[in-house]
VOGU-3710 file (C-alpha; in Angstrom, 3 decimals, decimal comma):
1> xxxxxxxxxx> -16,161/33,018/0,911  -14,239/32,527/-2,218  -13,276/34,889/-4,779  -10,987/34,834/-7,789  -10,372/36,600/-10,766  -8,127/37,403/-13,493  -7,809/40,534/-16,124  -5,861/40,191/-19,728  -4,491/43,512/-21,232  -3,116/43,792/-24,376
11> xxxxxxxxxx> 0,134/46,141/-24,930  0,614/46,590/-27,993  1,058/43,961/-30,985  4,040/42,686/-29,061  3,121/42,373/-25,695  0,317/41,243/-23,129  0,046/41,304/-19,474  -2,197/39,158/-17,035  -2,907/39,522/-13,445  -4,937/37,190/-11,565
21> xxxxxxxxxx> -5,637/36,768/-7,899  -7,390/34,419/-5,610  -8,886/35,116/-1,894  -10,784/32,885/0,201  -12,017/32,563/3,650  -14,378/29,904/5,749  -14,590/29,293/9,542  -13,761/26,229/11,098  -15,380/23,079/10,969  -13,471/21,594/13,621
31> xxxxxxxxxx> -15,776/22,945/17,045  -13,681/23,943/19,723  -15,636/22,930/23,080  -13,146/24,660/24,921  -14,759/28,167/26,522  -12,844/31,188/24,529  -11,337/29,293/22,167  -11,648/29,589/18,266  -12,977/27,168/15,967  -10,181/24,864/14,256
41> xxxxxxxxxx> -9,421/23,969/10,479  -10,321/27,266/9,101  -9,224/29,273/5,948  -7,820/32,083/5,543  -5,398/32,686/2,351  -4,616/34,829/-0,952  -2,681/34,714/-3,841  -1,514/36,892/-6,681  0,484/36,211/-9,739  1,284/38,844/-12,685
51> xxxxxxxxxx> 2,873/37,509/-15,843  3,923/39,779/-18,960  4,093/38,129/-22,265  6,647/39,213/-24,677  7,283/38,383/-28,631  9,643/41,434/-29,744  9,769/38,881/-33,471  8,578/36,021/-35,278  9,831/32,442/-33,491  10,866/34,116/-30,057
61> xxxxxxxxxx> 8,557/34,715/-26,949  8,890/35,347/-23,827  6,619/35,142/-20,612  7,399/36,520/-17,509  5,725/35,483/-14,252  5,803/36,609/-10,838  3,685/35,944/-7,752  3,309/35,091/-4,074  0,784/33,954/-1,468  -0,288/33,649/2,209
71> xxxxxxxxxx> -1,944/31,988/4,369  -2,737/32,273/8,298  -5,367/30,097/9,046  -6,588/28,638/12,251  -5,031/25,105/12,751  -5,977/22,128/11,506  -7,463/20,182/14,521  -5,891/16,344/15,442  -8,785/13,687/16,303  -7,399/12,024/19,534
81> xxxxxxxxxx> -8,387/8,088/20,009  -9,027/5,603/21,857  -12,833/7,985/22,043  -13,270/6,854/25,854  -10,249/8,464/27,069  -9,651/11,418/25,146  -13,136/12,388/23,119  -15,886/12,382/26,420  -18,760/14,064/25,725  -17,409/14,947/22,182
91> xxxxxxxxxx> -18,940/14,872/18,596  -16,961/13,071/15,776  -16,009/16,849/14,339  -15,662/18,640/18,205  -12,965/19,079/19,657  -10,863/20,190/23,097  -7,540/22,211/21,414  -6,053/24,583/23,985  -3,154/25,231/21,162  -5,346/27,600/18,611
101> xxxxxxxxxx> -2,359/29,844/16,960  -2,948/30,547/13,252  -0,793/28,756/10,564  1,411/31,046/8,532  2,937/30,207/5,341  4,208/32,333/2,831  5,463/32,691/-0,735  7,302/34,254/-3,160  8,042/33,217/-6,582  9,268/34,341/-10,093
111> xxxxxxxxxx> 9,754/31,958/-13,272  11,020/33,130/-17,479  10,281/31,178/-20,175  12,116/31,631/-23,090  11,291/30,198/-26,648  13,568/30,894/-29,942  13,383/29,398/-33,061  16,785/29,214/-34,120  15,520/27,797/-37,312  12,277/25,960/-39,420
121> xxxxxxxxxx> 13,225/22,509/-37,167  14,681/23,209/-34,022  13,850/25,755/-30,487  15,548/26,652/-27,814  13,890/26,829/-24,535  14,673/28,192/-21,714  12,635/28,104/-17,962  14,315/29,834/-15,480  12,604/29,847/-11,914  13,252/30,725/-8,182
131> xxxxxxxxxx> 11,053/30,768/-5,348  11,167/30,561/-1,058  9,202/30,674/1,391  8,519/30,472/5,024  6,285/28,487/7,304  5,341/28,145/10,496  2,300/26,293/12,835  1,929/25,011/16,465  0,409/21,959/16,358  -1,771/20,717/19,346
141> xxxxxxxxxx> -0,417/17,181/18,880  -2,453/15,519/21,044  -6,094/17,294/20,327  -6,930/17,699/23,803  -6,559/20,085/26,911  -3,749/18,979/28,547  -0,303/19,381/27,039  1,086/16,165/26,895  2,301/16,595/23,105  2,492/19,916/21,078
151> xxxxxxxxxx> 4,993/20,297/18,320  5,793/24,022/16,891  7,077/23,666/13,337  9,532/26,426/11,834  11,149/25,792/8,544  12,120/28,290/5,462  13,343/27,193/2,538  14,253/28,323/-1,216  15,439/27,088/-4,882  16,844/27,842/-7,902
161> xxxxxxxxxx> 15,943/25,814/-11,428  17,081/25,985/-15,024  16,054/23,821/-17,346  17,723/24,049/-21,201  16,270/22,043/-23,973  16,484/21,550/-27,898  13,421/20,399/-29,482  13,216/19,307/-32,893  9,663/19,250/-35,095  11,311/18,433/-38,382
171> xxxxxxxxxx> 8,004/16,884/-39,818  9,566/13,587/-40,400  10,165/9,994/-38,966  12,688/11,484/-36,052  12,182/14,359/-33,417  14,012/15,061/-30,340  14,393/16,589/-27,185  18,103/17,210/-25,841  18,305/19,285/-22,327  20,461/19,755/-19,137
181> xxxxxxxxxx> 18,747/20,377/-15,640  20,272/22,278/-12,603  17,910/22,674/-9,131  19,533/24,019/-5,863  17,608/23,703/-2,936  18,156/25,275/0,415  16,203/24,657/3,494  16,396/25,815/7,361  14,135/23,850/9,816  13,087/23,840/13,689
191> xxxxxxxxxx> 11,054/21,567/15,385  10,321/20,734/18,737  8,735/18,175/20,892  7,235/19,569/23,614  5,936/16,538/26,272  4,114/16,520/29,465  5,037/20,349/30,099  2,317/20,663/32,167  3,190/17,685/34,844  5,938/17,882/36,714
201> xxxxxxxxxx> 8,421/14,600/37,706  6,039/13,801/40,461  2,859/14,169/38,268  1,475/16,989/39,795  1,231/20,385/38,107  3,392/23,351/38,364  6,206/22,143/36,116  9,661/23,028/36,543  13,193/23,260/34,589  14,522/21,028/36,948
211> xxxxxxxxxx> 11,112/18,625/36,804  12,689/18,016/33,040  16,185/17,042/33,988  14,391/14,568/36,756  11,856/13,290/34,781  13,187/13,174/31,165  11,228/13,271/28,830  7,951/14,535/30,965  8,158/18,462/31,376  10,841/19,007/28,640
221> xxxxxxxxxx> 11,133/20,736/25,154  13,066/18,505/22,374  14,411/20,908/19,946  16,290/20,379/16,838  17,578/22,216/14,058  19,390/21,936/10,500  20,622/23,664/7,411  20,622/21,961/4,513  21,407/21,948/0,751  20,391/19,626/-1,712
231> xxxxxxxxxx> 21,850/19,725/-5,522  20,744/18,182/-8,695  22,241/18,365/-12,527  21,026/16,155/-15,070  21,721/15,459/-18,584  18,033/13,736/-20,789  17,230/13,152/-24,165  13,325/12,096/-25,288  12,583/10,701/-28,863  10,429/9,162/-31,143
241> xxxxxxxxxx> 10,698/6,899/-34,021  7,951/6,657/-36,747  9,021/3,253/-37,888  5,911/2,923/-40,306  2,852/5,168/-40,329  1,074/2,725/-37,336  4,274/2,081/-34,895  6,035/4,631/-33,214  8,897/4,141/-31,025  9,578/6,096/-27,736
251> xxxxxxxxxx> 12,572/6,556/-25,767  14,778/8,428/-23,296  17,716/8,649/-21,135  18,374/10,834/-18,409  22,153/11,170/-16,121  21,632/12,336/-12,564  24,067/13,565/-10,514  22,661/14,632/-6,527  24,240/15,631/-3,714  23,207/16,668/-0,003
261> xxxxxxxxxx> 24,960/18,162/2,679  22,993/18,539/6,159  25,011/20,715/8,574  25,242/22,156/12,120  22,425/19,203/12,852  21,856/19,583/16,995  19,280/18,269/19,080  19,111/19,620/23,120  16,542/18,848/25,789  15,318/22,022/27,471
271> xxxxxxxxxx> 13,474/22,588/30,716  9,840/24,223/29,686  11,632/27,446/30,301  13,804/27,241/27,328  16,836/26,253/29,739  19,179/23,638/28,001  18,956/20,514/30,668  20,908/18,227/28,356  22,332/17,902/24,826  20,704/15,138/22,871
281> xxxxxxxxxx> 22,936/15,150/19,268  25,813/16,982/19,343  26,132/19,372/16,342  26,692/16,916/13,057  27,114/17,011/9,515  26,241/14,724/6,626  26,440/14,793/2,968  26,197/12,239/0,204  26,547/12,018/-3,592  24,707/9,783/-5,941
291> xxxxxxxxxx> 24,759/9,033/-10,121  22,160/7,582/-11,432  20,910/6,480/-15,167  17,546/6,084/-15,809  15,520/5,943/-18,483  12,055/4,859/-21,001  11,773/2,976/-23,998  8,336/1,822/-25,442  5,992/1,095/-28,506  3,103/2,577/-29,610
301> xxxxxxxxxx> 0,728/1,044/-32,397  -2,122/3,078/-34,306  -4,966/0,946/-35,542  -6,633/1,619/-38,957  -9,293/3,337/-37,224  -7,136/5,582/-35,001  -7,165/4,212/-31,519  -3,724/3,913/-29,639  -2,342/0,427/-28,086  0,561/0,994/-26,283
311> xxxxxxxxxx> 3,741/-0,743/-24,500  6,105/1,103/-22,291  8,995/0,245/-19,742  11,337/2,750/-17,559  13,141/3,168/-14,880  12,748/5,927/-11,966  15,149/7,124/-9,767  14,496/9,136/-6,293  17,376/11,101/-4,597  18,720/10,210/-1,040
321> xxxxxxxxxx> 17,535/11,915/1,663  17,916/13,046/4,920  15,890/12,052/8,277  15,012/15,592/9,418  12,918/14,248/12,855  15,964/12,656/14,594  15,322/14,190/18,554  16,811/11,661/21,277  20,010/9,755/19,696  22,525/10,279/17,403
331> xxxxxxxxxx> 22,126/6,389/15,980  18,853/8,405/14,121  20,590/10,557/11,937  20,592/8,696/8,598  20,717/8,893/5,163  18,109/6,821/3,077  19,110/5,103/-0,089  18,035/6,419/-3,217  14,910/4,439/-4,356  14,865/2,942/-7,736
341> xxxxxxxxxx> 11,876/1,537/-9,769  11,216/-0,326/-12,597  7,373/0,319/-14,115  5,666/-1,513/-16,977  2,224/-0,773/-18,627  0,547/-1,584/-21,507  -2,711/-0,133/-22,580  -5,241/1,234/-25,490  -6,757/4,386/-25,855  -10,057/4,423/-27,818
351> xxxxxxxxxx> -12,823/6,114/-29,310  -16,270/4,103/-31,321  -19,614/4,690/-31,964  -18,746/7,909/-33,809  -16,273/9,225/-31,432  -19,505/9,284/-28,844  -17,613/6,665/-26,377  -14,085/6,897/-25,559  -12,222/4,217/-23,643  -8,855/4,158/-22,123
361> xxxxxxxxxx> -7,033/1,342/-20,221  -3,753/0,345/-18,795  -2,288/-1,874/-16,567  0,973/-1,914/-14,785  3,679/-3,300/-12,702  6,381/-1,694/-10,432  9,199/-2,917/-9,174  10,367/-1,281/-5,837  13,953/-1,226/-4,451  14,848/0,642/-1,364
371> xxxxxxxxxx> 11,616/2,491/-0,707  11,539/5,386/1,190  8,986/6,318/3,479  8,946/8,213/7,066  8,133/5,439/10,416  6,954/6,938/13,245  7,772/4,900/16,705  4,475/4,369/18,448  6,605/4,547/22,332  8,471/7,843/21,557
381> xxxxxxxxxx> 7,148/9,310/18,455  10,390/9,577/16,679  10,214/9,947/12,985  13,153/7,796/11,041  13,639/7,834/7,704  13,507/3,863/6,277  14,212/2,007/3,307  11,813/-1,291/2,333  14,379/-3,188/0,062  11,848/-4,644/-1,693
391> xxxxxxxxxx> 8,150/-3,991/-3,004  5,787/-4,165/-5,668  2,580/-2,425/-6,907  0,080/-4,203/-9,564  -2,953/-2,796/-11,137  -5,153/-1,568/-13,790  -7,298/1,259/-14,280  -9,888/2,149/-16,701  -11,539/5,412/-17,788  -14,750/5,792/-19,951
401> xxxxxxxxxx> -16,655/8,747/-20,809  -20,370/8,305/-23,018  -21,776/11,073/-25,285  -25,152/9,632/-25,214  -26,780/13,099/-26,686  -26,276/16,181/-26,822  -28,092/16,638/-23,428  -26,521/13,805/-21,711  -23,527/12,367/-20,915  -21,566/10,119/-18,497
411> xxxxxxxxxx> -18,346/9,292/-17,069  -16,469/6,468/-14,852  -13,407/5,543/-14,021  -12,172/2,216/-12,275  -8,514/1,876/-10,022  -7,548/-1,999/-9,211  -4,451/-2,213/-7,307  -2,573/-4,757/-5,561  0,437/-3,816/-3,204  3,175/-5,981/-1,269
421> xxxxxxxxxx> 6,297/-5,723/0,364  8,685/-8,344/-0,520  11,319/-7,421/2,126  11,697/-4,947/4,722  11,862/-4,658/8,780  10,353/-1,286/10,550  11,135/-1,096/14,311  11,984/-4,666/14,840  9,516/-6,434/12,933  8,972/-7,765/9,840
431> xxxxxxxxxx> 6,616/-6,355/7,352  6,855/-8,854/3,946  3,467/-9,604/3,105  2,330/-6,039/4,411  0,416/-3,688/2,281  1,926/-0,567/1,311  0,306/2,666/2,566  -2,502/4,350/1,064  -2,662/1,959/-1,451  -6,550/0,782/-1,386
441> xxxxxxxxxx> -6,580/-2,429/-3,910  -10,538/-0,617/-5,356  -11,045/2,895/-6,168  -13,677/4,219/-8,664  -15,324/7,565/-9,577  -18,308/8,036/-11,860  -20,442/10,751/-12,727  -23,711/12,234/-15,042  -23,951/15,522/-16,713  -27,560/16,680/-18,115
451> xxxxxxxxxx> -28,327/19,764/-19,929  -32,527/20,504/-19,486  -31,721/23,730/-20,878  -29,838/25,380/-23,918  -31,540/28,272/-25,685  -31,766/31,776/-25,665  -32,474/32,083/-22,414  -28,541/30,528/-21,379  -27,608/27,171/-20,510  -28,791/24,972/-16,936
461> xxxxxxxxxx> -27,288/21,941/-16,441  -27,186/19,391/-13,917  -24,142/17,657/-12,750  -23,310/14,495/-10,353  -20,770/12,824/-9,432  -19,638/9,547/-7,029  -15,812/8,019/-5,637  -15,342/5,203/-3,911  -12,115/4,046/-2,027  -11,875/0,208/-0,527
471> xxxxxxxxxx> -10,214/0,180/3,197  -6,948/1,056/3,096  -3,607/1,402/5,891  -1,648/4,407/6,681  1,360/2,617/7,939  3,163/-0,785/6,974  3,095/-2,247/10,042  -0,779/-2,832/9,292  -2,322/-2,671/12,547  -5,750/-3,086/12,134
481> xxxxxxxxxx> -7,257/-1,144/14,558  -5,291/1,770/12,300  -7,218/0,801/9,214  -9,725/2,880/7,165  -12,686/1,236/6,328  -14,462/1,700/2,806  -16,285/4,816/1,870  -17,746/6,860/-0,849  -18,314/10,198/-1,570  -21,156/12,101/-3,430
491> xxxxxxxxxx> -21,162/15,562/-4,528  -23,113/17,988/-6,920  -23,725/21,057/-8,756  -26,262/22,972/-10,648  -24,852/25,070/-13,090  -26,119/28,165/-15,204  -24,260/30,281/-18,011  -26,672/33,376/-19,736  -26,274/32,993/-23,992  -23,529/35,731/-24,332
501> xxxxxxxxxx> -21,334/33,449/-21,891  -20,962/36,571/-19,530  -22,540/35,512/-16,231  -22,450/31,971/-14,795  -23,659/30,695/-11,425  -23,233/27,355/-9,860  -25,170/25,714/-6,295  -22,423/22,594/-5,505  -22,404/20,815/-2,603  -19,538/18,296/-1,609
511> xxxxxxxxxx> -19,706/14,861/0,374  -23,248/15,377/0,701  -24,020/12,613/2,642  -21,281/14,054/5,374  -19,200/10,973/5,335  -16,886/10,811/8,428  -13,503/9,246/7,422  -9,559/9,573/7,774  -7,105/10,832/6,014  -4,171/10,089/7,763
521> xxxxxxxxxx> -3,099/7,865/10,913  -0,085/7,526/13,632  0,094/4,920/16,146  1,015/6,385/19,407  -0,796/4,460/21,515  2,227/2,646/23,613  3,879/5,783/24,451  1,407/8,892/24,356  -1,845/7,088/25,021  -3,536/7,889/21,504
531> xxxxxxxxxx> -3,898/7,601/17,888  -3,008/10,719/16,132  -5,445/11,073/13,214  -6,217/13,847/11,019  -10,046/13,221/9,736  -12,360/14,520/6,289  -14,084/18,090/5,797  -17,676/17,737/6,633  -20,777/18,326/4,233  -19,693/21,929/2,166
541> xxxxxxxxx> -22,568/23,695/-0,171  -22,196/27,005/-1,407  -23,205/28,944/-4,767  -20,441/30,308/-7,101  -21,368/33,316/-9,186  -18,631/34,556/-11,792  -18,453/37,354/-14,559  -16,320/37,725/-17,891  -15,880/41,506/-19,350
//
């Protein structure tokens, strides 16, 4: 059950207020097979935001906006391989979880926008936000009965932003945007590995403390812990040149100073008890401080009959960061190197046959350096924090939509990509020539939408729709038995609106054909025994009905 609304009241000449809330709830697909024990990958949430517009005079408004959310959900369930050791007797969406707590995450939030027209040309704006929040799940690792690997996740967080910017809109050849950035992020986390707790050191049950300090790692708790702060200030300017009535040109720079600072970092082994047996990481600080210049420049040329070709060229920049998942040495706390990219595209943007078809395409190039992405070790299922020094993503896309009446109408779009890494070793071996993750080199989505009725009487239409994804990897080691195979997805809805736009009603169903297929995947085969995989929603149908007063 999902339901969502939203009310609009009007205070005056001067001001406005909004509320709007969502709610929704749905039991669990995942089917526990395990006597007493709840269904998993549930949901169970709300949310609620107010905002209060304010224009006390001509060229300055204001909008307010508050909010916050929750969430306490059964678990998301974890679909154990190899099948003939961990999945007997099971169905593709059944599971044996004998970790069921609920999820909990919540929010709070509050942002101000300011915009004043300090004269005909030129506003100030101003976005001023904070937020935190708080989560925390126990996650039945290894989607079975036993407890050979459960990992309870605690972490609460919050942030500061202001963003300050001049914009120009002087009406002629030149317009700019001038602004200075400041985010402050704060963050508290606690994980822990929790590993065989229910064998002792001679594999039987009844697990003691001391089983953990005579059988590390089976029968012990790995728990670590952190505070950290991340800062950011920047500096940017965005303009554009009309250099004749058909070429524009586009630019932008941007200064970036960052800095981190991780402290009171510890890591201890504890008996399953909660008695420390040994400590792992001793309690350890890092920081580090980066400046960085990035920046766009490009080209855009307007054809005689409108459409757009386009050429454009920058350069991204991605802050260090931290390795929050080091449990068993201190050689794995680390810092990874900012990541830099270069990205080119070119492309047109189109419209012909009186407007009725419209056709956009691009196609790029980027230029990794120093990559950052999280490794898990298959033998101990530590998490490190890696750079590849070198990688490169190639593609195109395409997007075209047809007007073919005013009854029907059709849309596609097309994804070619090509990924490679040009240099870069994960645990011990090289991976040039890999594939990046979750990069599949075909993806494509296409769709019809058919009115049979628009009269009086209101408005029925028909609506279908198709994606496609090519196989893809998870992880750049590329081990194939880790690899997702092609798939595609259909979906549909039947939609009806009465004439005076008040009432509207909708049947939908999604992945109709109740395509079984992975989202994610983790090789911990060597050390656990199994491949941690998280896996797709099943078939979902439902009607909508909605009201407007």
């Amino acid at each position: 059950m999902d339901a969502n609304g939203a009310i609009n009241v009007p205070m005056g000449d001067k001001a406005a207020a909004r509320v709007a809330f969502s709610f929704a709830r749905a039991d669990g697909w995942f089917k526990n097979q395990l006597p007493g024990e709840p269904d998993l990958a549930g949901v169970r949430e709300y949310a609620v935001r107010a905002s209060v517009l304010l224009e006390p005079s001509d060229g300055v408004r204001f909008v307010l906006r508050g909010s916050t959310s929750y969430q306490n959900p059964r678990n998301y369930g974890i679909f154990a391989q190899p099948a003939d050791v961990h999945r007997v007797g099971l169905g593709k969406r059944e599971i044996e979880a004998n970790v069921t707590d609920r999820r909990r995450a919540r929010t709070y939030s509050l942002a101000l926008t300011g915009n004043i027209d300090v004269s005909d040309t030129l506003t100030v704006t101003s976005i001023t936000s904070w937020d935190k929040g708080k989560l925390s799940f126990y996650e039945d690792t290894d989607g079975t009965a036993t407890e050979l690997l459960e990992i309870p996740y605690y972490d609460k967080a919050n942030q500061f932003a202001q963003d300050l910017r001049l914009t120009s809109d002087t009406g002629g050849p030149f317009d700019f945007i001038l602004g200075a950035y400041y985010n402050r992020e704060k963050v508290f986390n606690s994980t822990t590995f929790e590993i065989a707790k229910d064998v002792d050191s001679d594999g039987l049950p009844g697990v003691t403390d001391a089983d953990c300090a005579i059988g590390l790692p089976l029968g012990c708790l790995f728990a670590n812990s952190f505070d950290q702060v991340k800062k950011s200030f920047a500096l940017y300017t965005d303009m554009n040149y009309d250099i004749s009535e058909s070429i524009t040109l586009r630019g932008g720079l941007r200064y970036t100073h960052d800095t981190g600072r991780q402290t009171d970092f510890e890591s201890n082994a504890l008996g399953p008890n909660g008695v420390l047996v040994v400590n792992l990481i001793p309690p350890s600080n890092l920081k580090y401080s980066t400046d960085n210049i990035s920046g766009k420049i490009g080209l855009d040329y307007k054809l005689a009959d409108g459409n757009l070709l386009y050429a454009h060229f920058s350069r991204g920049y991605r802050a260090s960061s931290f390795n929050a998942q080091a449990f068993f040495d201190p050689s794995e706390l680390s810092i990874a190197k900012p990541e830099k990219v270069n990205a080119y595209e070119i492309g047109a943007k189109t419209q012909f046959a009186g407007r009725t078809v419209t056709l956009n395409l691009a196609a790029f190039y980027y230029d990794y350096r120093n990559q950052q992405f999280i490794n898990v070790d298959p033998v101990t299922a530590a998490q490190t924090l890696l750079n590849i020094n070198k990688s490169r993503i190639m593609g195109g896309e395409a997007e075209l939509s047809v007007r073919a009446s005013d009854m029907v109408s059709f849309r596609a779009g097309l994804g070619l990509l090509d990924s490679k890494i040009k240099k870069g070793t994960v645990s011990g071996v090289d991976v040039s020539g890999n594939e990046l993750s979750n990069a599949p080199s075909l993806t494509f989505n296409g769709g019809v939408d058919l009115t049979v009725m628009d009269s009086d009487a209101g408005k029925l239409s028909l609506h279908g729709d198709v994606s496609y994804s090519s196989s893809q990897y998870f992880e750049v080691l590329n081990v194939p038995r880790l690899q997702q195979g092609s798939y595609a997805i259909l979906g549909a809805h039947i939609d009806y609106e009465t004439a005076d736009g008040r009432w509207n009603a909708s049947i939908w169903g999604k992945n109709l054909g109740n395509k079984f297929y992975f989202t994610s995947r983790v090789d911990l085969l060597a050390g656990f025994g199994f491949d941690y995989n998280h896996i797709s929603a099943p078939r979902t149908y439902g009607v909508t009905v909605g009201y407007k007063f």
